[in-house]
N, C-alpha and C positions, 0 to 999 in steps of 0.2 A: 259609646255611640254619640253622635255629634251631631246638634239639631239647625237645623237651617227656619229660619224665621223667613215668611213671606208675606207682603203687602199687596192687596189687591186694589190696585185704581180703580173708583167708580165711574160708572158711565157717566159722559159729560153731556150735558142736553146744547143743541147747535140750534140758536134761534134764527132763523131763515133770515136773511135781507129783504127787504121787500115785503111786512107784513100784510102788504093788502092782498096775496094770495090764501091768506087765511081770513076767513070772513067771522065774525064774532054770531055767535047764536044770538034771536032775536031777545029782546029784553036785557040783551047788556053783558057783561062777562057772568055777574052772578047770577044771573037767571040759566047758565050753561053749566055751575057749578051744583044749584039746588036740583036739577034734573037730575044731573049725576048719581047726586045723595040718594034722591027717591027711588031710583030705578034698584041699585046695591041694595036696601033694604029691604023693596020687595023679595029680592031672589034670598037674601038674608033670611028673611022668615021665613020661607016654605022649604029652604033647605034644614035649618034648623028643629022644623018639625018632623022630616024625613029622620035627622038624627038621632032626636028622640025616641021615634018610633023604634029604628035601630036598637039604640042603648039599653031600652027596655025588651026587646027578645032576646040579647046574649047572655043574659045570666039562665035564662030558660034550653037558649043551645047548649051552653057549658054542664049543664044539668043533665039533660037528656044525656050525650055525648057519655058522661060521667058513669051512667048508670045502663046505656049499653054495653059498656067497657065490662061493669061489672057482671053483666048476666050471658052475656055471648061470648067475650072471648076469654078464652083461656090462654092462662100464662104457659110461658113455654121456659124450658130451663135452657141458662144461657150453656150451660155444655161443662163437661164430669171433667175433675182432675183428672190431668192428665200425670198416670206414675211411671217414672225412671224405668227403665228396663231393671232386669238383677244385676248385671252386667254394662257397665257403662264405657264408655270410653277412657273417662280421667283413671278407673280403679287400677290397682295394681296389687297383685297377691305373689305373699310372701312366703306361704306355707301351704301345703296340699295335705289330705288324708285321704286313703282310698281302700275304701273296704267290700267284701263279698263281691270278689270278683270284677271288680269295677262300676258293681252299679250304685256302691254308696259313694258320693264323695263331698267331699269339705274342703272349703280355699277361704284363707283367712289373710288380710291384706290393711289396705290403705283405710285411714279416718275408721278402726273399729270395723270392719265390714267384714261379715260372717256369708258366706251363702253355702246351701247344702244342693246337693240332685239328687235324687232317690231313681234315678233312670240313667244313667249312663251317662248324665252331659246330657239330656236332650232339652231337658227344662230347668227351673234352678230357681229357688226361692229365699230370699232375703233374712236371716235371722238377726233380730235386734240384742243389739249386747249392752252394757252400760257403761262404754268406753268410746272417746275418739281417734284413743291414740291408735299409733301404728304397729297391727297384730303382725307379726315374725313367723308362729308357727303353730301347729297344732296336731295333735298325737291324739290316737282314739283305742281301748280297751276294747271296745265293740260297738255295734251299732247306735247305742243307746247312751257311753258314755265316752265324752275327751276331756280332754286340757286345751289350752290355748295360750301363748305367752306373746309379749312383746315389747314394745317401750315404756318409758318407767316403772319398768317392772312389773307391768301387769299379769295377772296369771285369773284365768276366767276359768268355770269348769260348768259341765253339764251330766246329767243324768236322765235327760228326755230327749236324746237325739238334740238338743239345740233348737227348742222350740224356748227354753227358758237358759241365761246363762248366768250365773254368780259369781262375784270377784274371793278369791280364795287369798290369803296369808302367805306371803312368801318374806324373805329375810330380805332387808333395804339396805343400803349404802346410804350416806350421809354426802356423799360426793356425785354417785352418778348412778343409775339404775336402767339397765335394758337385758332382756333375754331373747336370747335368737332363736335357739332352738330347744325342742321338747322329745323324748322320747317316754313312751309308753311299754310297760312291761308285764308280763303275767301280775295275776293278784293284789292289782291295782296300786302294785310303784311304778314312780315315774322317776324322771332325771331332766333336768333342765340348766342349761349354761349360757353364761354371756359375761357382760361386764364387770370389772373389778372384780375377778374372780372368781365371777358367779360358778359354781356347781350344785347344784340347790337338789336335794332328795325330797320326794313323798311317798309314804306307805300305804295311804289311805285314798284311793283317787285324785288326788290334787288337792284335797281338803287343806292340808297344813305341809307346810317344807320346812326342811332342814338344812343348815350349810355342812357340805362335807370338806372344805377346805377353809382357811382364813379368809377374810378382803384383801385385797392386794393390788396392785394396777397393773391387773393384765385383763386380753379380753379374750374371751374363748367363744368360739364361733362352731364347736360340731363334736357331736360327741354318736360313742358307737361300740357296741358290746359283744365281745367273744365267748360264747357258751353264758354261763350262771354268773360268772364273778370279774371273768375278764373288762374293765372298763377303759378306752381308749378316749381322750380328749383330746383336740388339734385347737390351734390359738395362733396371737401373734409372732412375729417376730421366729418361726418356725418351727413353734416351741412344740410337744407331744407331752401331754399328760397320761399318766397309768395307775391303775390299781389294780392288783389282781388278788385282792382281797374282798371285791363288791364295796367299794369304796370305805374300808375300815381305813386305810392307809394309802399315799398316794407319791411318786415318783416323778422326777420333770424330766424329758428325753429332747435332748438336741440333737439335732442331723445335719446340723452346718448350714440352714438356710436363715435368711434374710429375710426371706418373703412372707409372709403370712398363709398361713395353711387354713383352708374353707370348712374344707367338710371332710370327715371320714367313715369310711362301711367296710366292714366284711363278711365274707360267706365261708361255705364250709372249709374247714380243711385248713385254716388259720388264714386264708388269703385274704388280705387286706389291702386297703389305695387308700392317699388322702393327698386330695388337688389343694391348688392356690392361684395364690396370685403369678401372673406373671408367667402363666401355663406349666405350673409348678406339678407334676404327677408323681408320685411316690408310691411305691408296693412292696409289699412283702408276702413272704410265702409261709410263715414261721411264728403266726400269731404277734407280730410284733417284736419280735427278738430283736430281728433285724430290718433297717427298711433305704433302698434303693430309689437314688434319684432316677426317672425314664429319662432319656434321650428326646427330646421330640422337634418337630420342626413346624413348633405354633408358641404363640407368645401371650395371646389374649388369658384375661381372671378367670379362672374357673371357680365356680361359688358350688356346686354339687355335684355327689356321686353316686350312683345307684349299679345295684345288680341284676341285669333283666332275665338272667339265667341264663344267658350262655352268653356274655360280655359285659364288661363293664361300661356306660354310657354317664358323660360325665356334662353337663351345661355353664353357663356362662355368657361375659357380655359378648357384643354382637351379634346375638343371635346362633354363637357357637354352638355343635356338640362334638363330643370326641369321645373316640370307642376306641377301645382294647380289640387285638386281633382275638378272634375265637382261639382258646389253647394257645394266647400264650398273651399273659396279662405285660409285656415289656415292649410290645410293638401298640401302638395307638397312633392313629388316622383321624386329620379332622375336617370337619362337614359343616353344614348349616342347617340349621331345621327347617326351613325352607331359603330361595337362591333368595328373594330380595327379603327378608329377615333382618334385622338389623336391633332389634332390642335385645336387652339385658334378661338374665335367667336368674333366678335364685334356691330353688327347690326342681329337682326329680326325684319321682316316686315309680319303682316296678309292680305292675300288677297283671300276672295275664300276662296277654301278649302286646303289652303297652306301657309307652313310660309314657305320667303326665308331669308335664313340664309348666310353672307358674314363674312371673316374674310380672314384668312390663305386659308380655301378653300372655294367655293360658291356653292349655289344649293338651293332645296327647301325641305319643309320637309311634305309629306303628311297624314296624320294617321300616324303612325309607320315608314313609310319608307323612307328612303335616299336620293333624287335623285341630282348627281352632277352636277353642268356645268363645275367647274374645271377639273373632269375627261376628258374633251374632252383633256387636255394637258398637263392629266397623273395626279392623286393625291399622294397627297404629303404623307411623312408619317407622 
């Protein structure tokens, strides 16, 4: 900032030509200067005494003033925090659970952020976890108990519905730790896989894990189980993991892709699918024996796959879905979840007559149609 310096000329007094148009007061110049004097000091003292008089009632105003304040008015609150919705704009959920029918549900996401609905989606309440990091997913036993996994390694578990949540013991990497996903099983085992390897067992609710395979640098992104023992893993690089022991021993299955495979599920009858990147769709009829690239005419990542009972519906970025024709899982057709839609997907779930769908934004998808929960706190574009 740059200061500018200013000089003010005083006025200049201009003594007339000709003083004898000013006549001197009688008694001389100084007899017009002691006038002067006397006249200023009269008005000098009687204003001086007005001041006084002044000076001395304002410590009496200020008093009074003081102590009306305190007996008449009352304070008023400047106005209540104001709280975040549950649901906010920046959130972003990376794993769904959906129980009894759809009216439990659970979405676990971005910076740690837990929230449950006990109504269908209609309302939705914030549960405090003791993490920042970025929750992946979450798998539920029953109403009352889950798991939760996600970056370095975190693994969170509850026993009261998720009014209380505790960090549990899982096995670390010395290089890199993330879990994507979590599956939940009868009589409180679970299974959870991701980086360097991870295949991680627990038999006890989530309490303590175990590794079922070595560390290694691969990264496994979805796992998925046939009857009691059949265990199915998809990973980088196109790779298929197997046990069909319940994980005593374990098999790597190649199918000639490149692309990194998402997710995998199957339903009755040994039919299985496991998407990817790159609009990669894969099926089998045969439990796995054998497994068949689909033909398609779509290119976009697909990150999940879900059974909604009478098709397979599979999501991803742009806002994609893509469904299997009814009876006959080798034709698939793809869509948008709504026309201008354009975010990323990572998790669907079949429940009912609805798949819910979380990623960038959250909601569920019924027949044909859209319906948001993010929209409660504005959707994104």
């Amino acid at each position: 900032m740059s200061t500018h310096l200013c000089r003010r000329r005083g006025d200049e007094q201009t003594v007339p030509s000709g003083g004898d148009q000013f006549a001197a007061p009688p008694g001389g110049p100084e007899a017009g200067l002691h006038q002067h004097a006397s006249d200023t000091g009269t008005e000098t003292g009687f204003m001086g005494k007005i001041l006084k008089v002044l000076g001395g009632l304002v410590p009496w105003a200020v008093i009074g003033g003081l102590l009306f304040a305190a007996f008449f008015i009352q304070p008023q609150p400047v106005g209540e925090t104001v709280q975040p919705p549950p649901i906010e704009r920046r959130d972003r959920f990376y794993g769904i659970e959906v129980l009894d029918e759809g009216r439990i549900l659970w979405a676990v996401g971005s910076d740690g952020k837990v929230i449950r609905s006990e109504d269908g989606g209609d309302s939705w309440t914030v549960q405090r976890t003791p993490t920042r990091e970025n929750l992946q997913d979450i798998a539920a036993w029953d109403t009352e108990r889950a798991v939760l996994v996600g970056n370095e390694g975190v693994v969170l578990i509850t026993s009261d519905a998720g009014e209380t949540w505790e960090s549990a013991t899982a096995p670390r990497s010395e290089i890199f730790n993330k879990l994507i996903r979590v599956e939940a099983l009868p009589d409180g085992e679970a299974w959870a896989v991701g980086a360097m390897n991870a295949v991680f067992r627990s038999r006890d609710f989530g309490v303590s894990w175990e590794r079922a395979v070595p560390e290694e640098d691969i990264t496994w992104n979805g796992i998925a189980f046939v009857g009691e023992r059949d265990i199915w893993v998809v990973g980088e690089f196109g790779i298929l993991l197997h046990s069909a022991d319940g994980g005593e021993s374990w098999e790597e299955r190649e199918v000639g892709l490149e692309s990194s495979l998402m997710s995998v599920e199957f339903r009755d009858g040994g039919k299985g699918v496991a998407v990817g990147l790159e609009g990669t769709v894969l099926v089998t009829d045969n439990g796995g024996a054998e497994w068949v690239r689909v033909e398609t005419d779509f290119s976009e990542h697909l990150f999940d796959v879900t059974w909604d009972g009478g098709r397979w519906v599979a999501v991803g970025e742009d806002g994609i879905v893509v469904r299997s024709s009814e009876g006959d899982d080798r034709v698939w057709a793809a869509d948008r979840l709504a026309p201008d839609l354009r975010s990323w997907h990572t998790t669907s779930v079949a429940n009912g007559d609805a798949v819910y769908v979380s990623g960038a934004t959250f909601g569920r998808l019924i027949e044909e149609q859209w319906y948001s929960f993010t929209g409660q706190a504005g959707e994104r574009p």
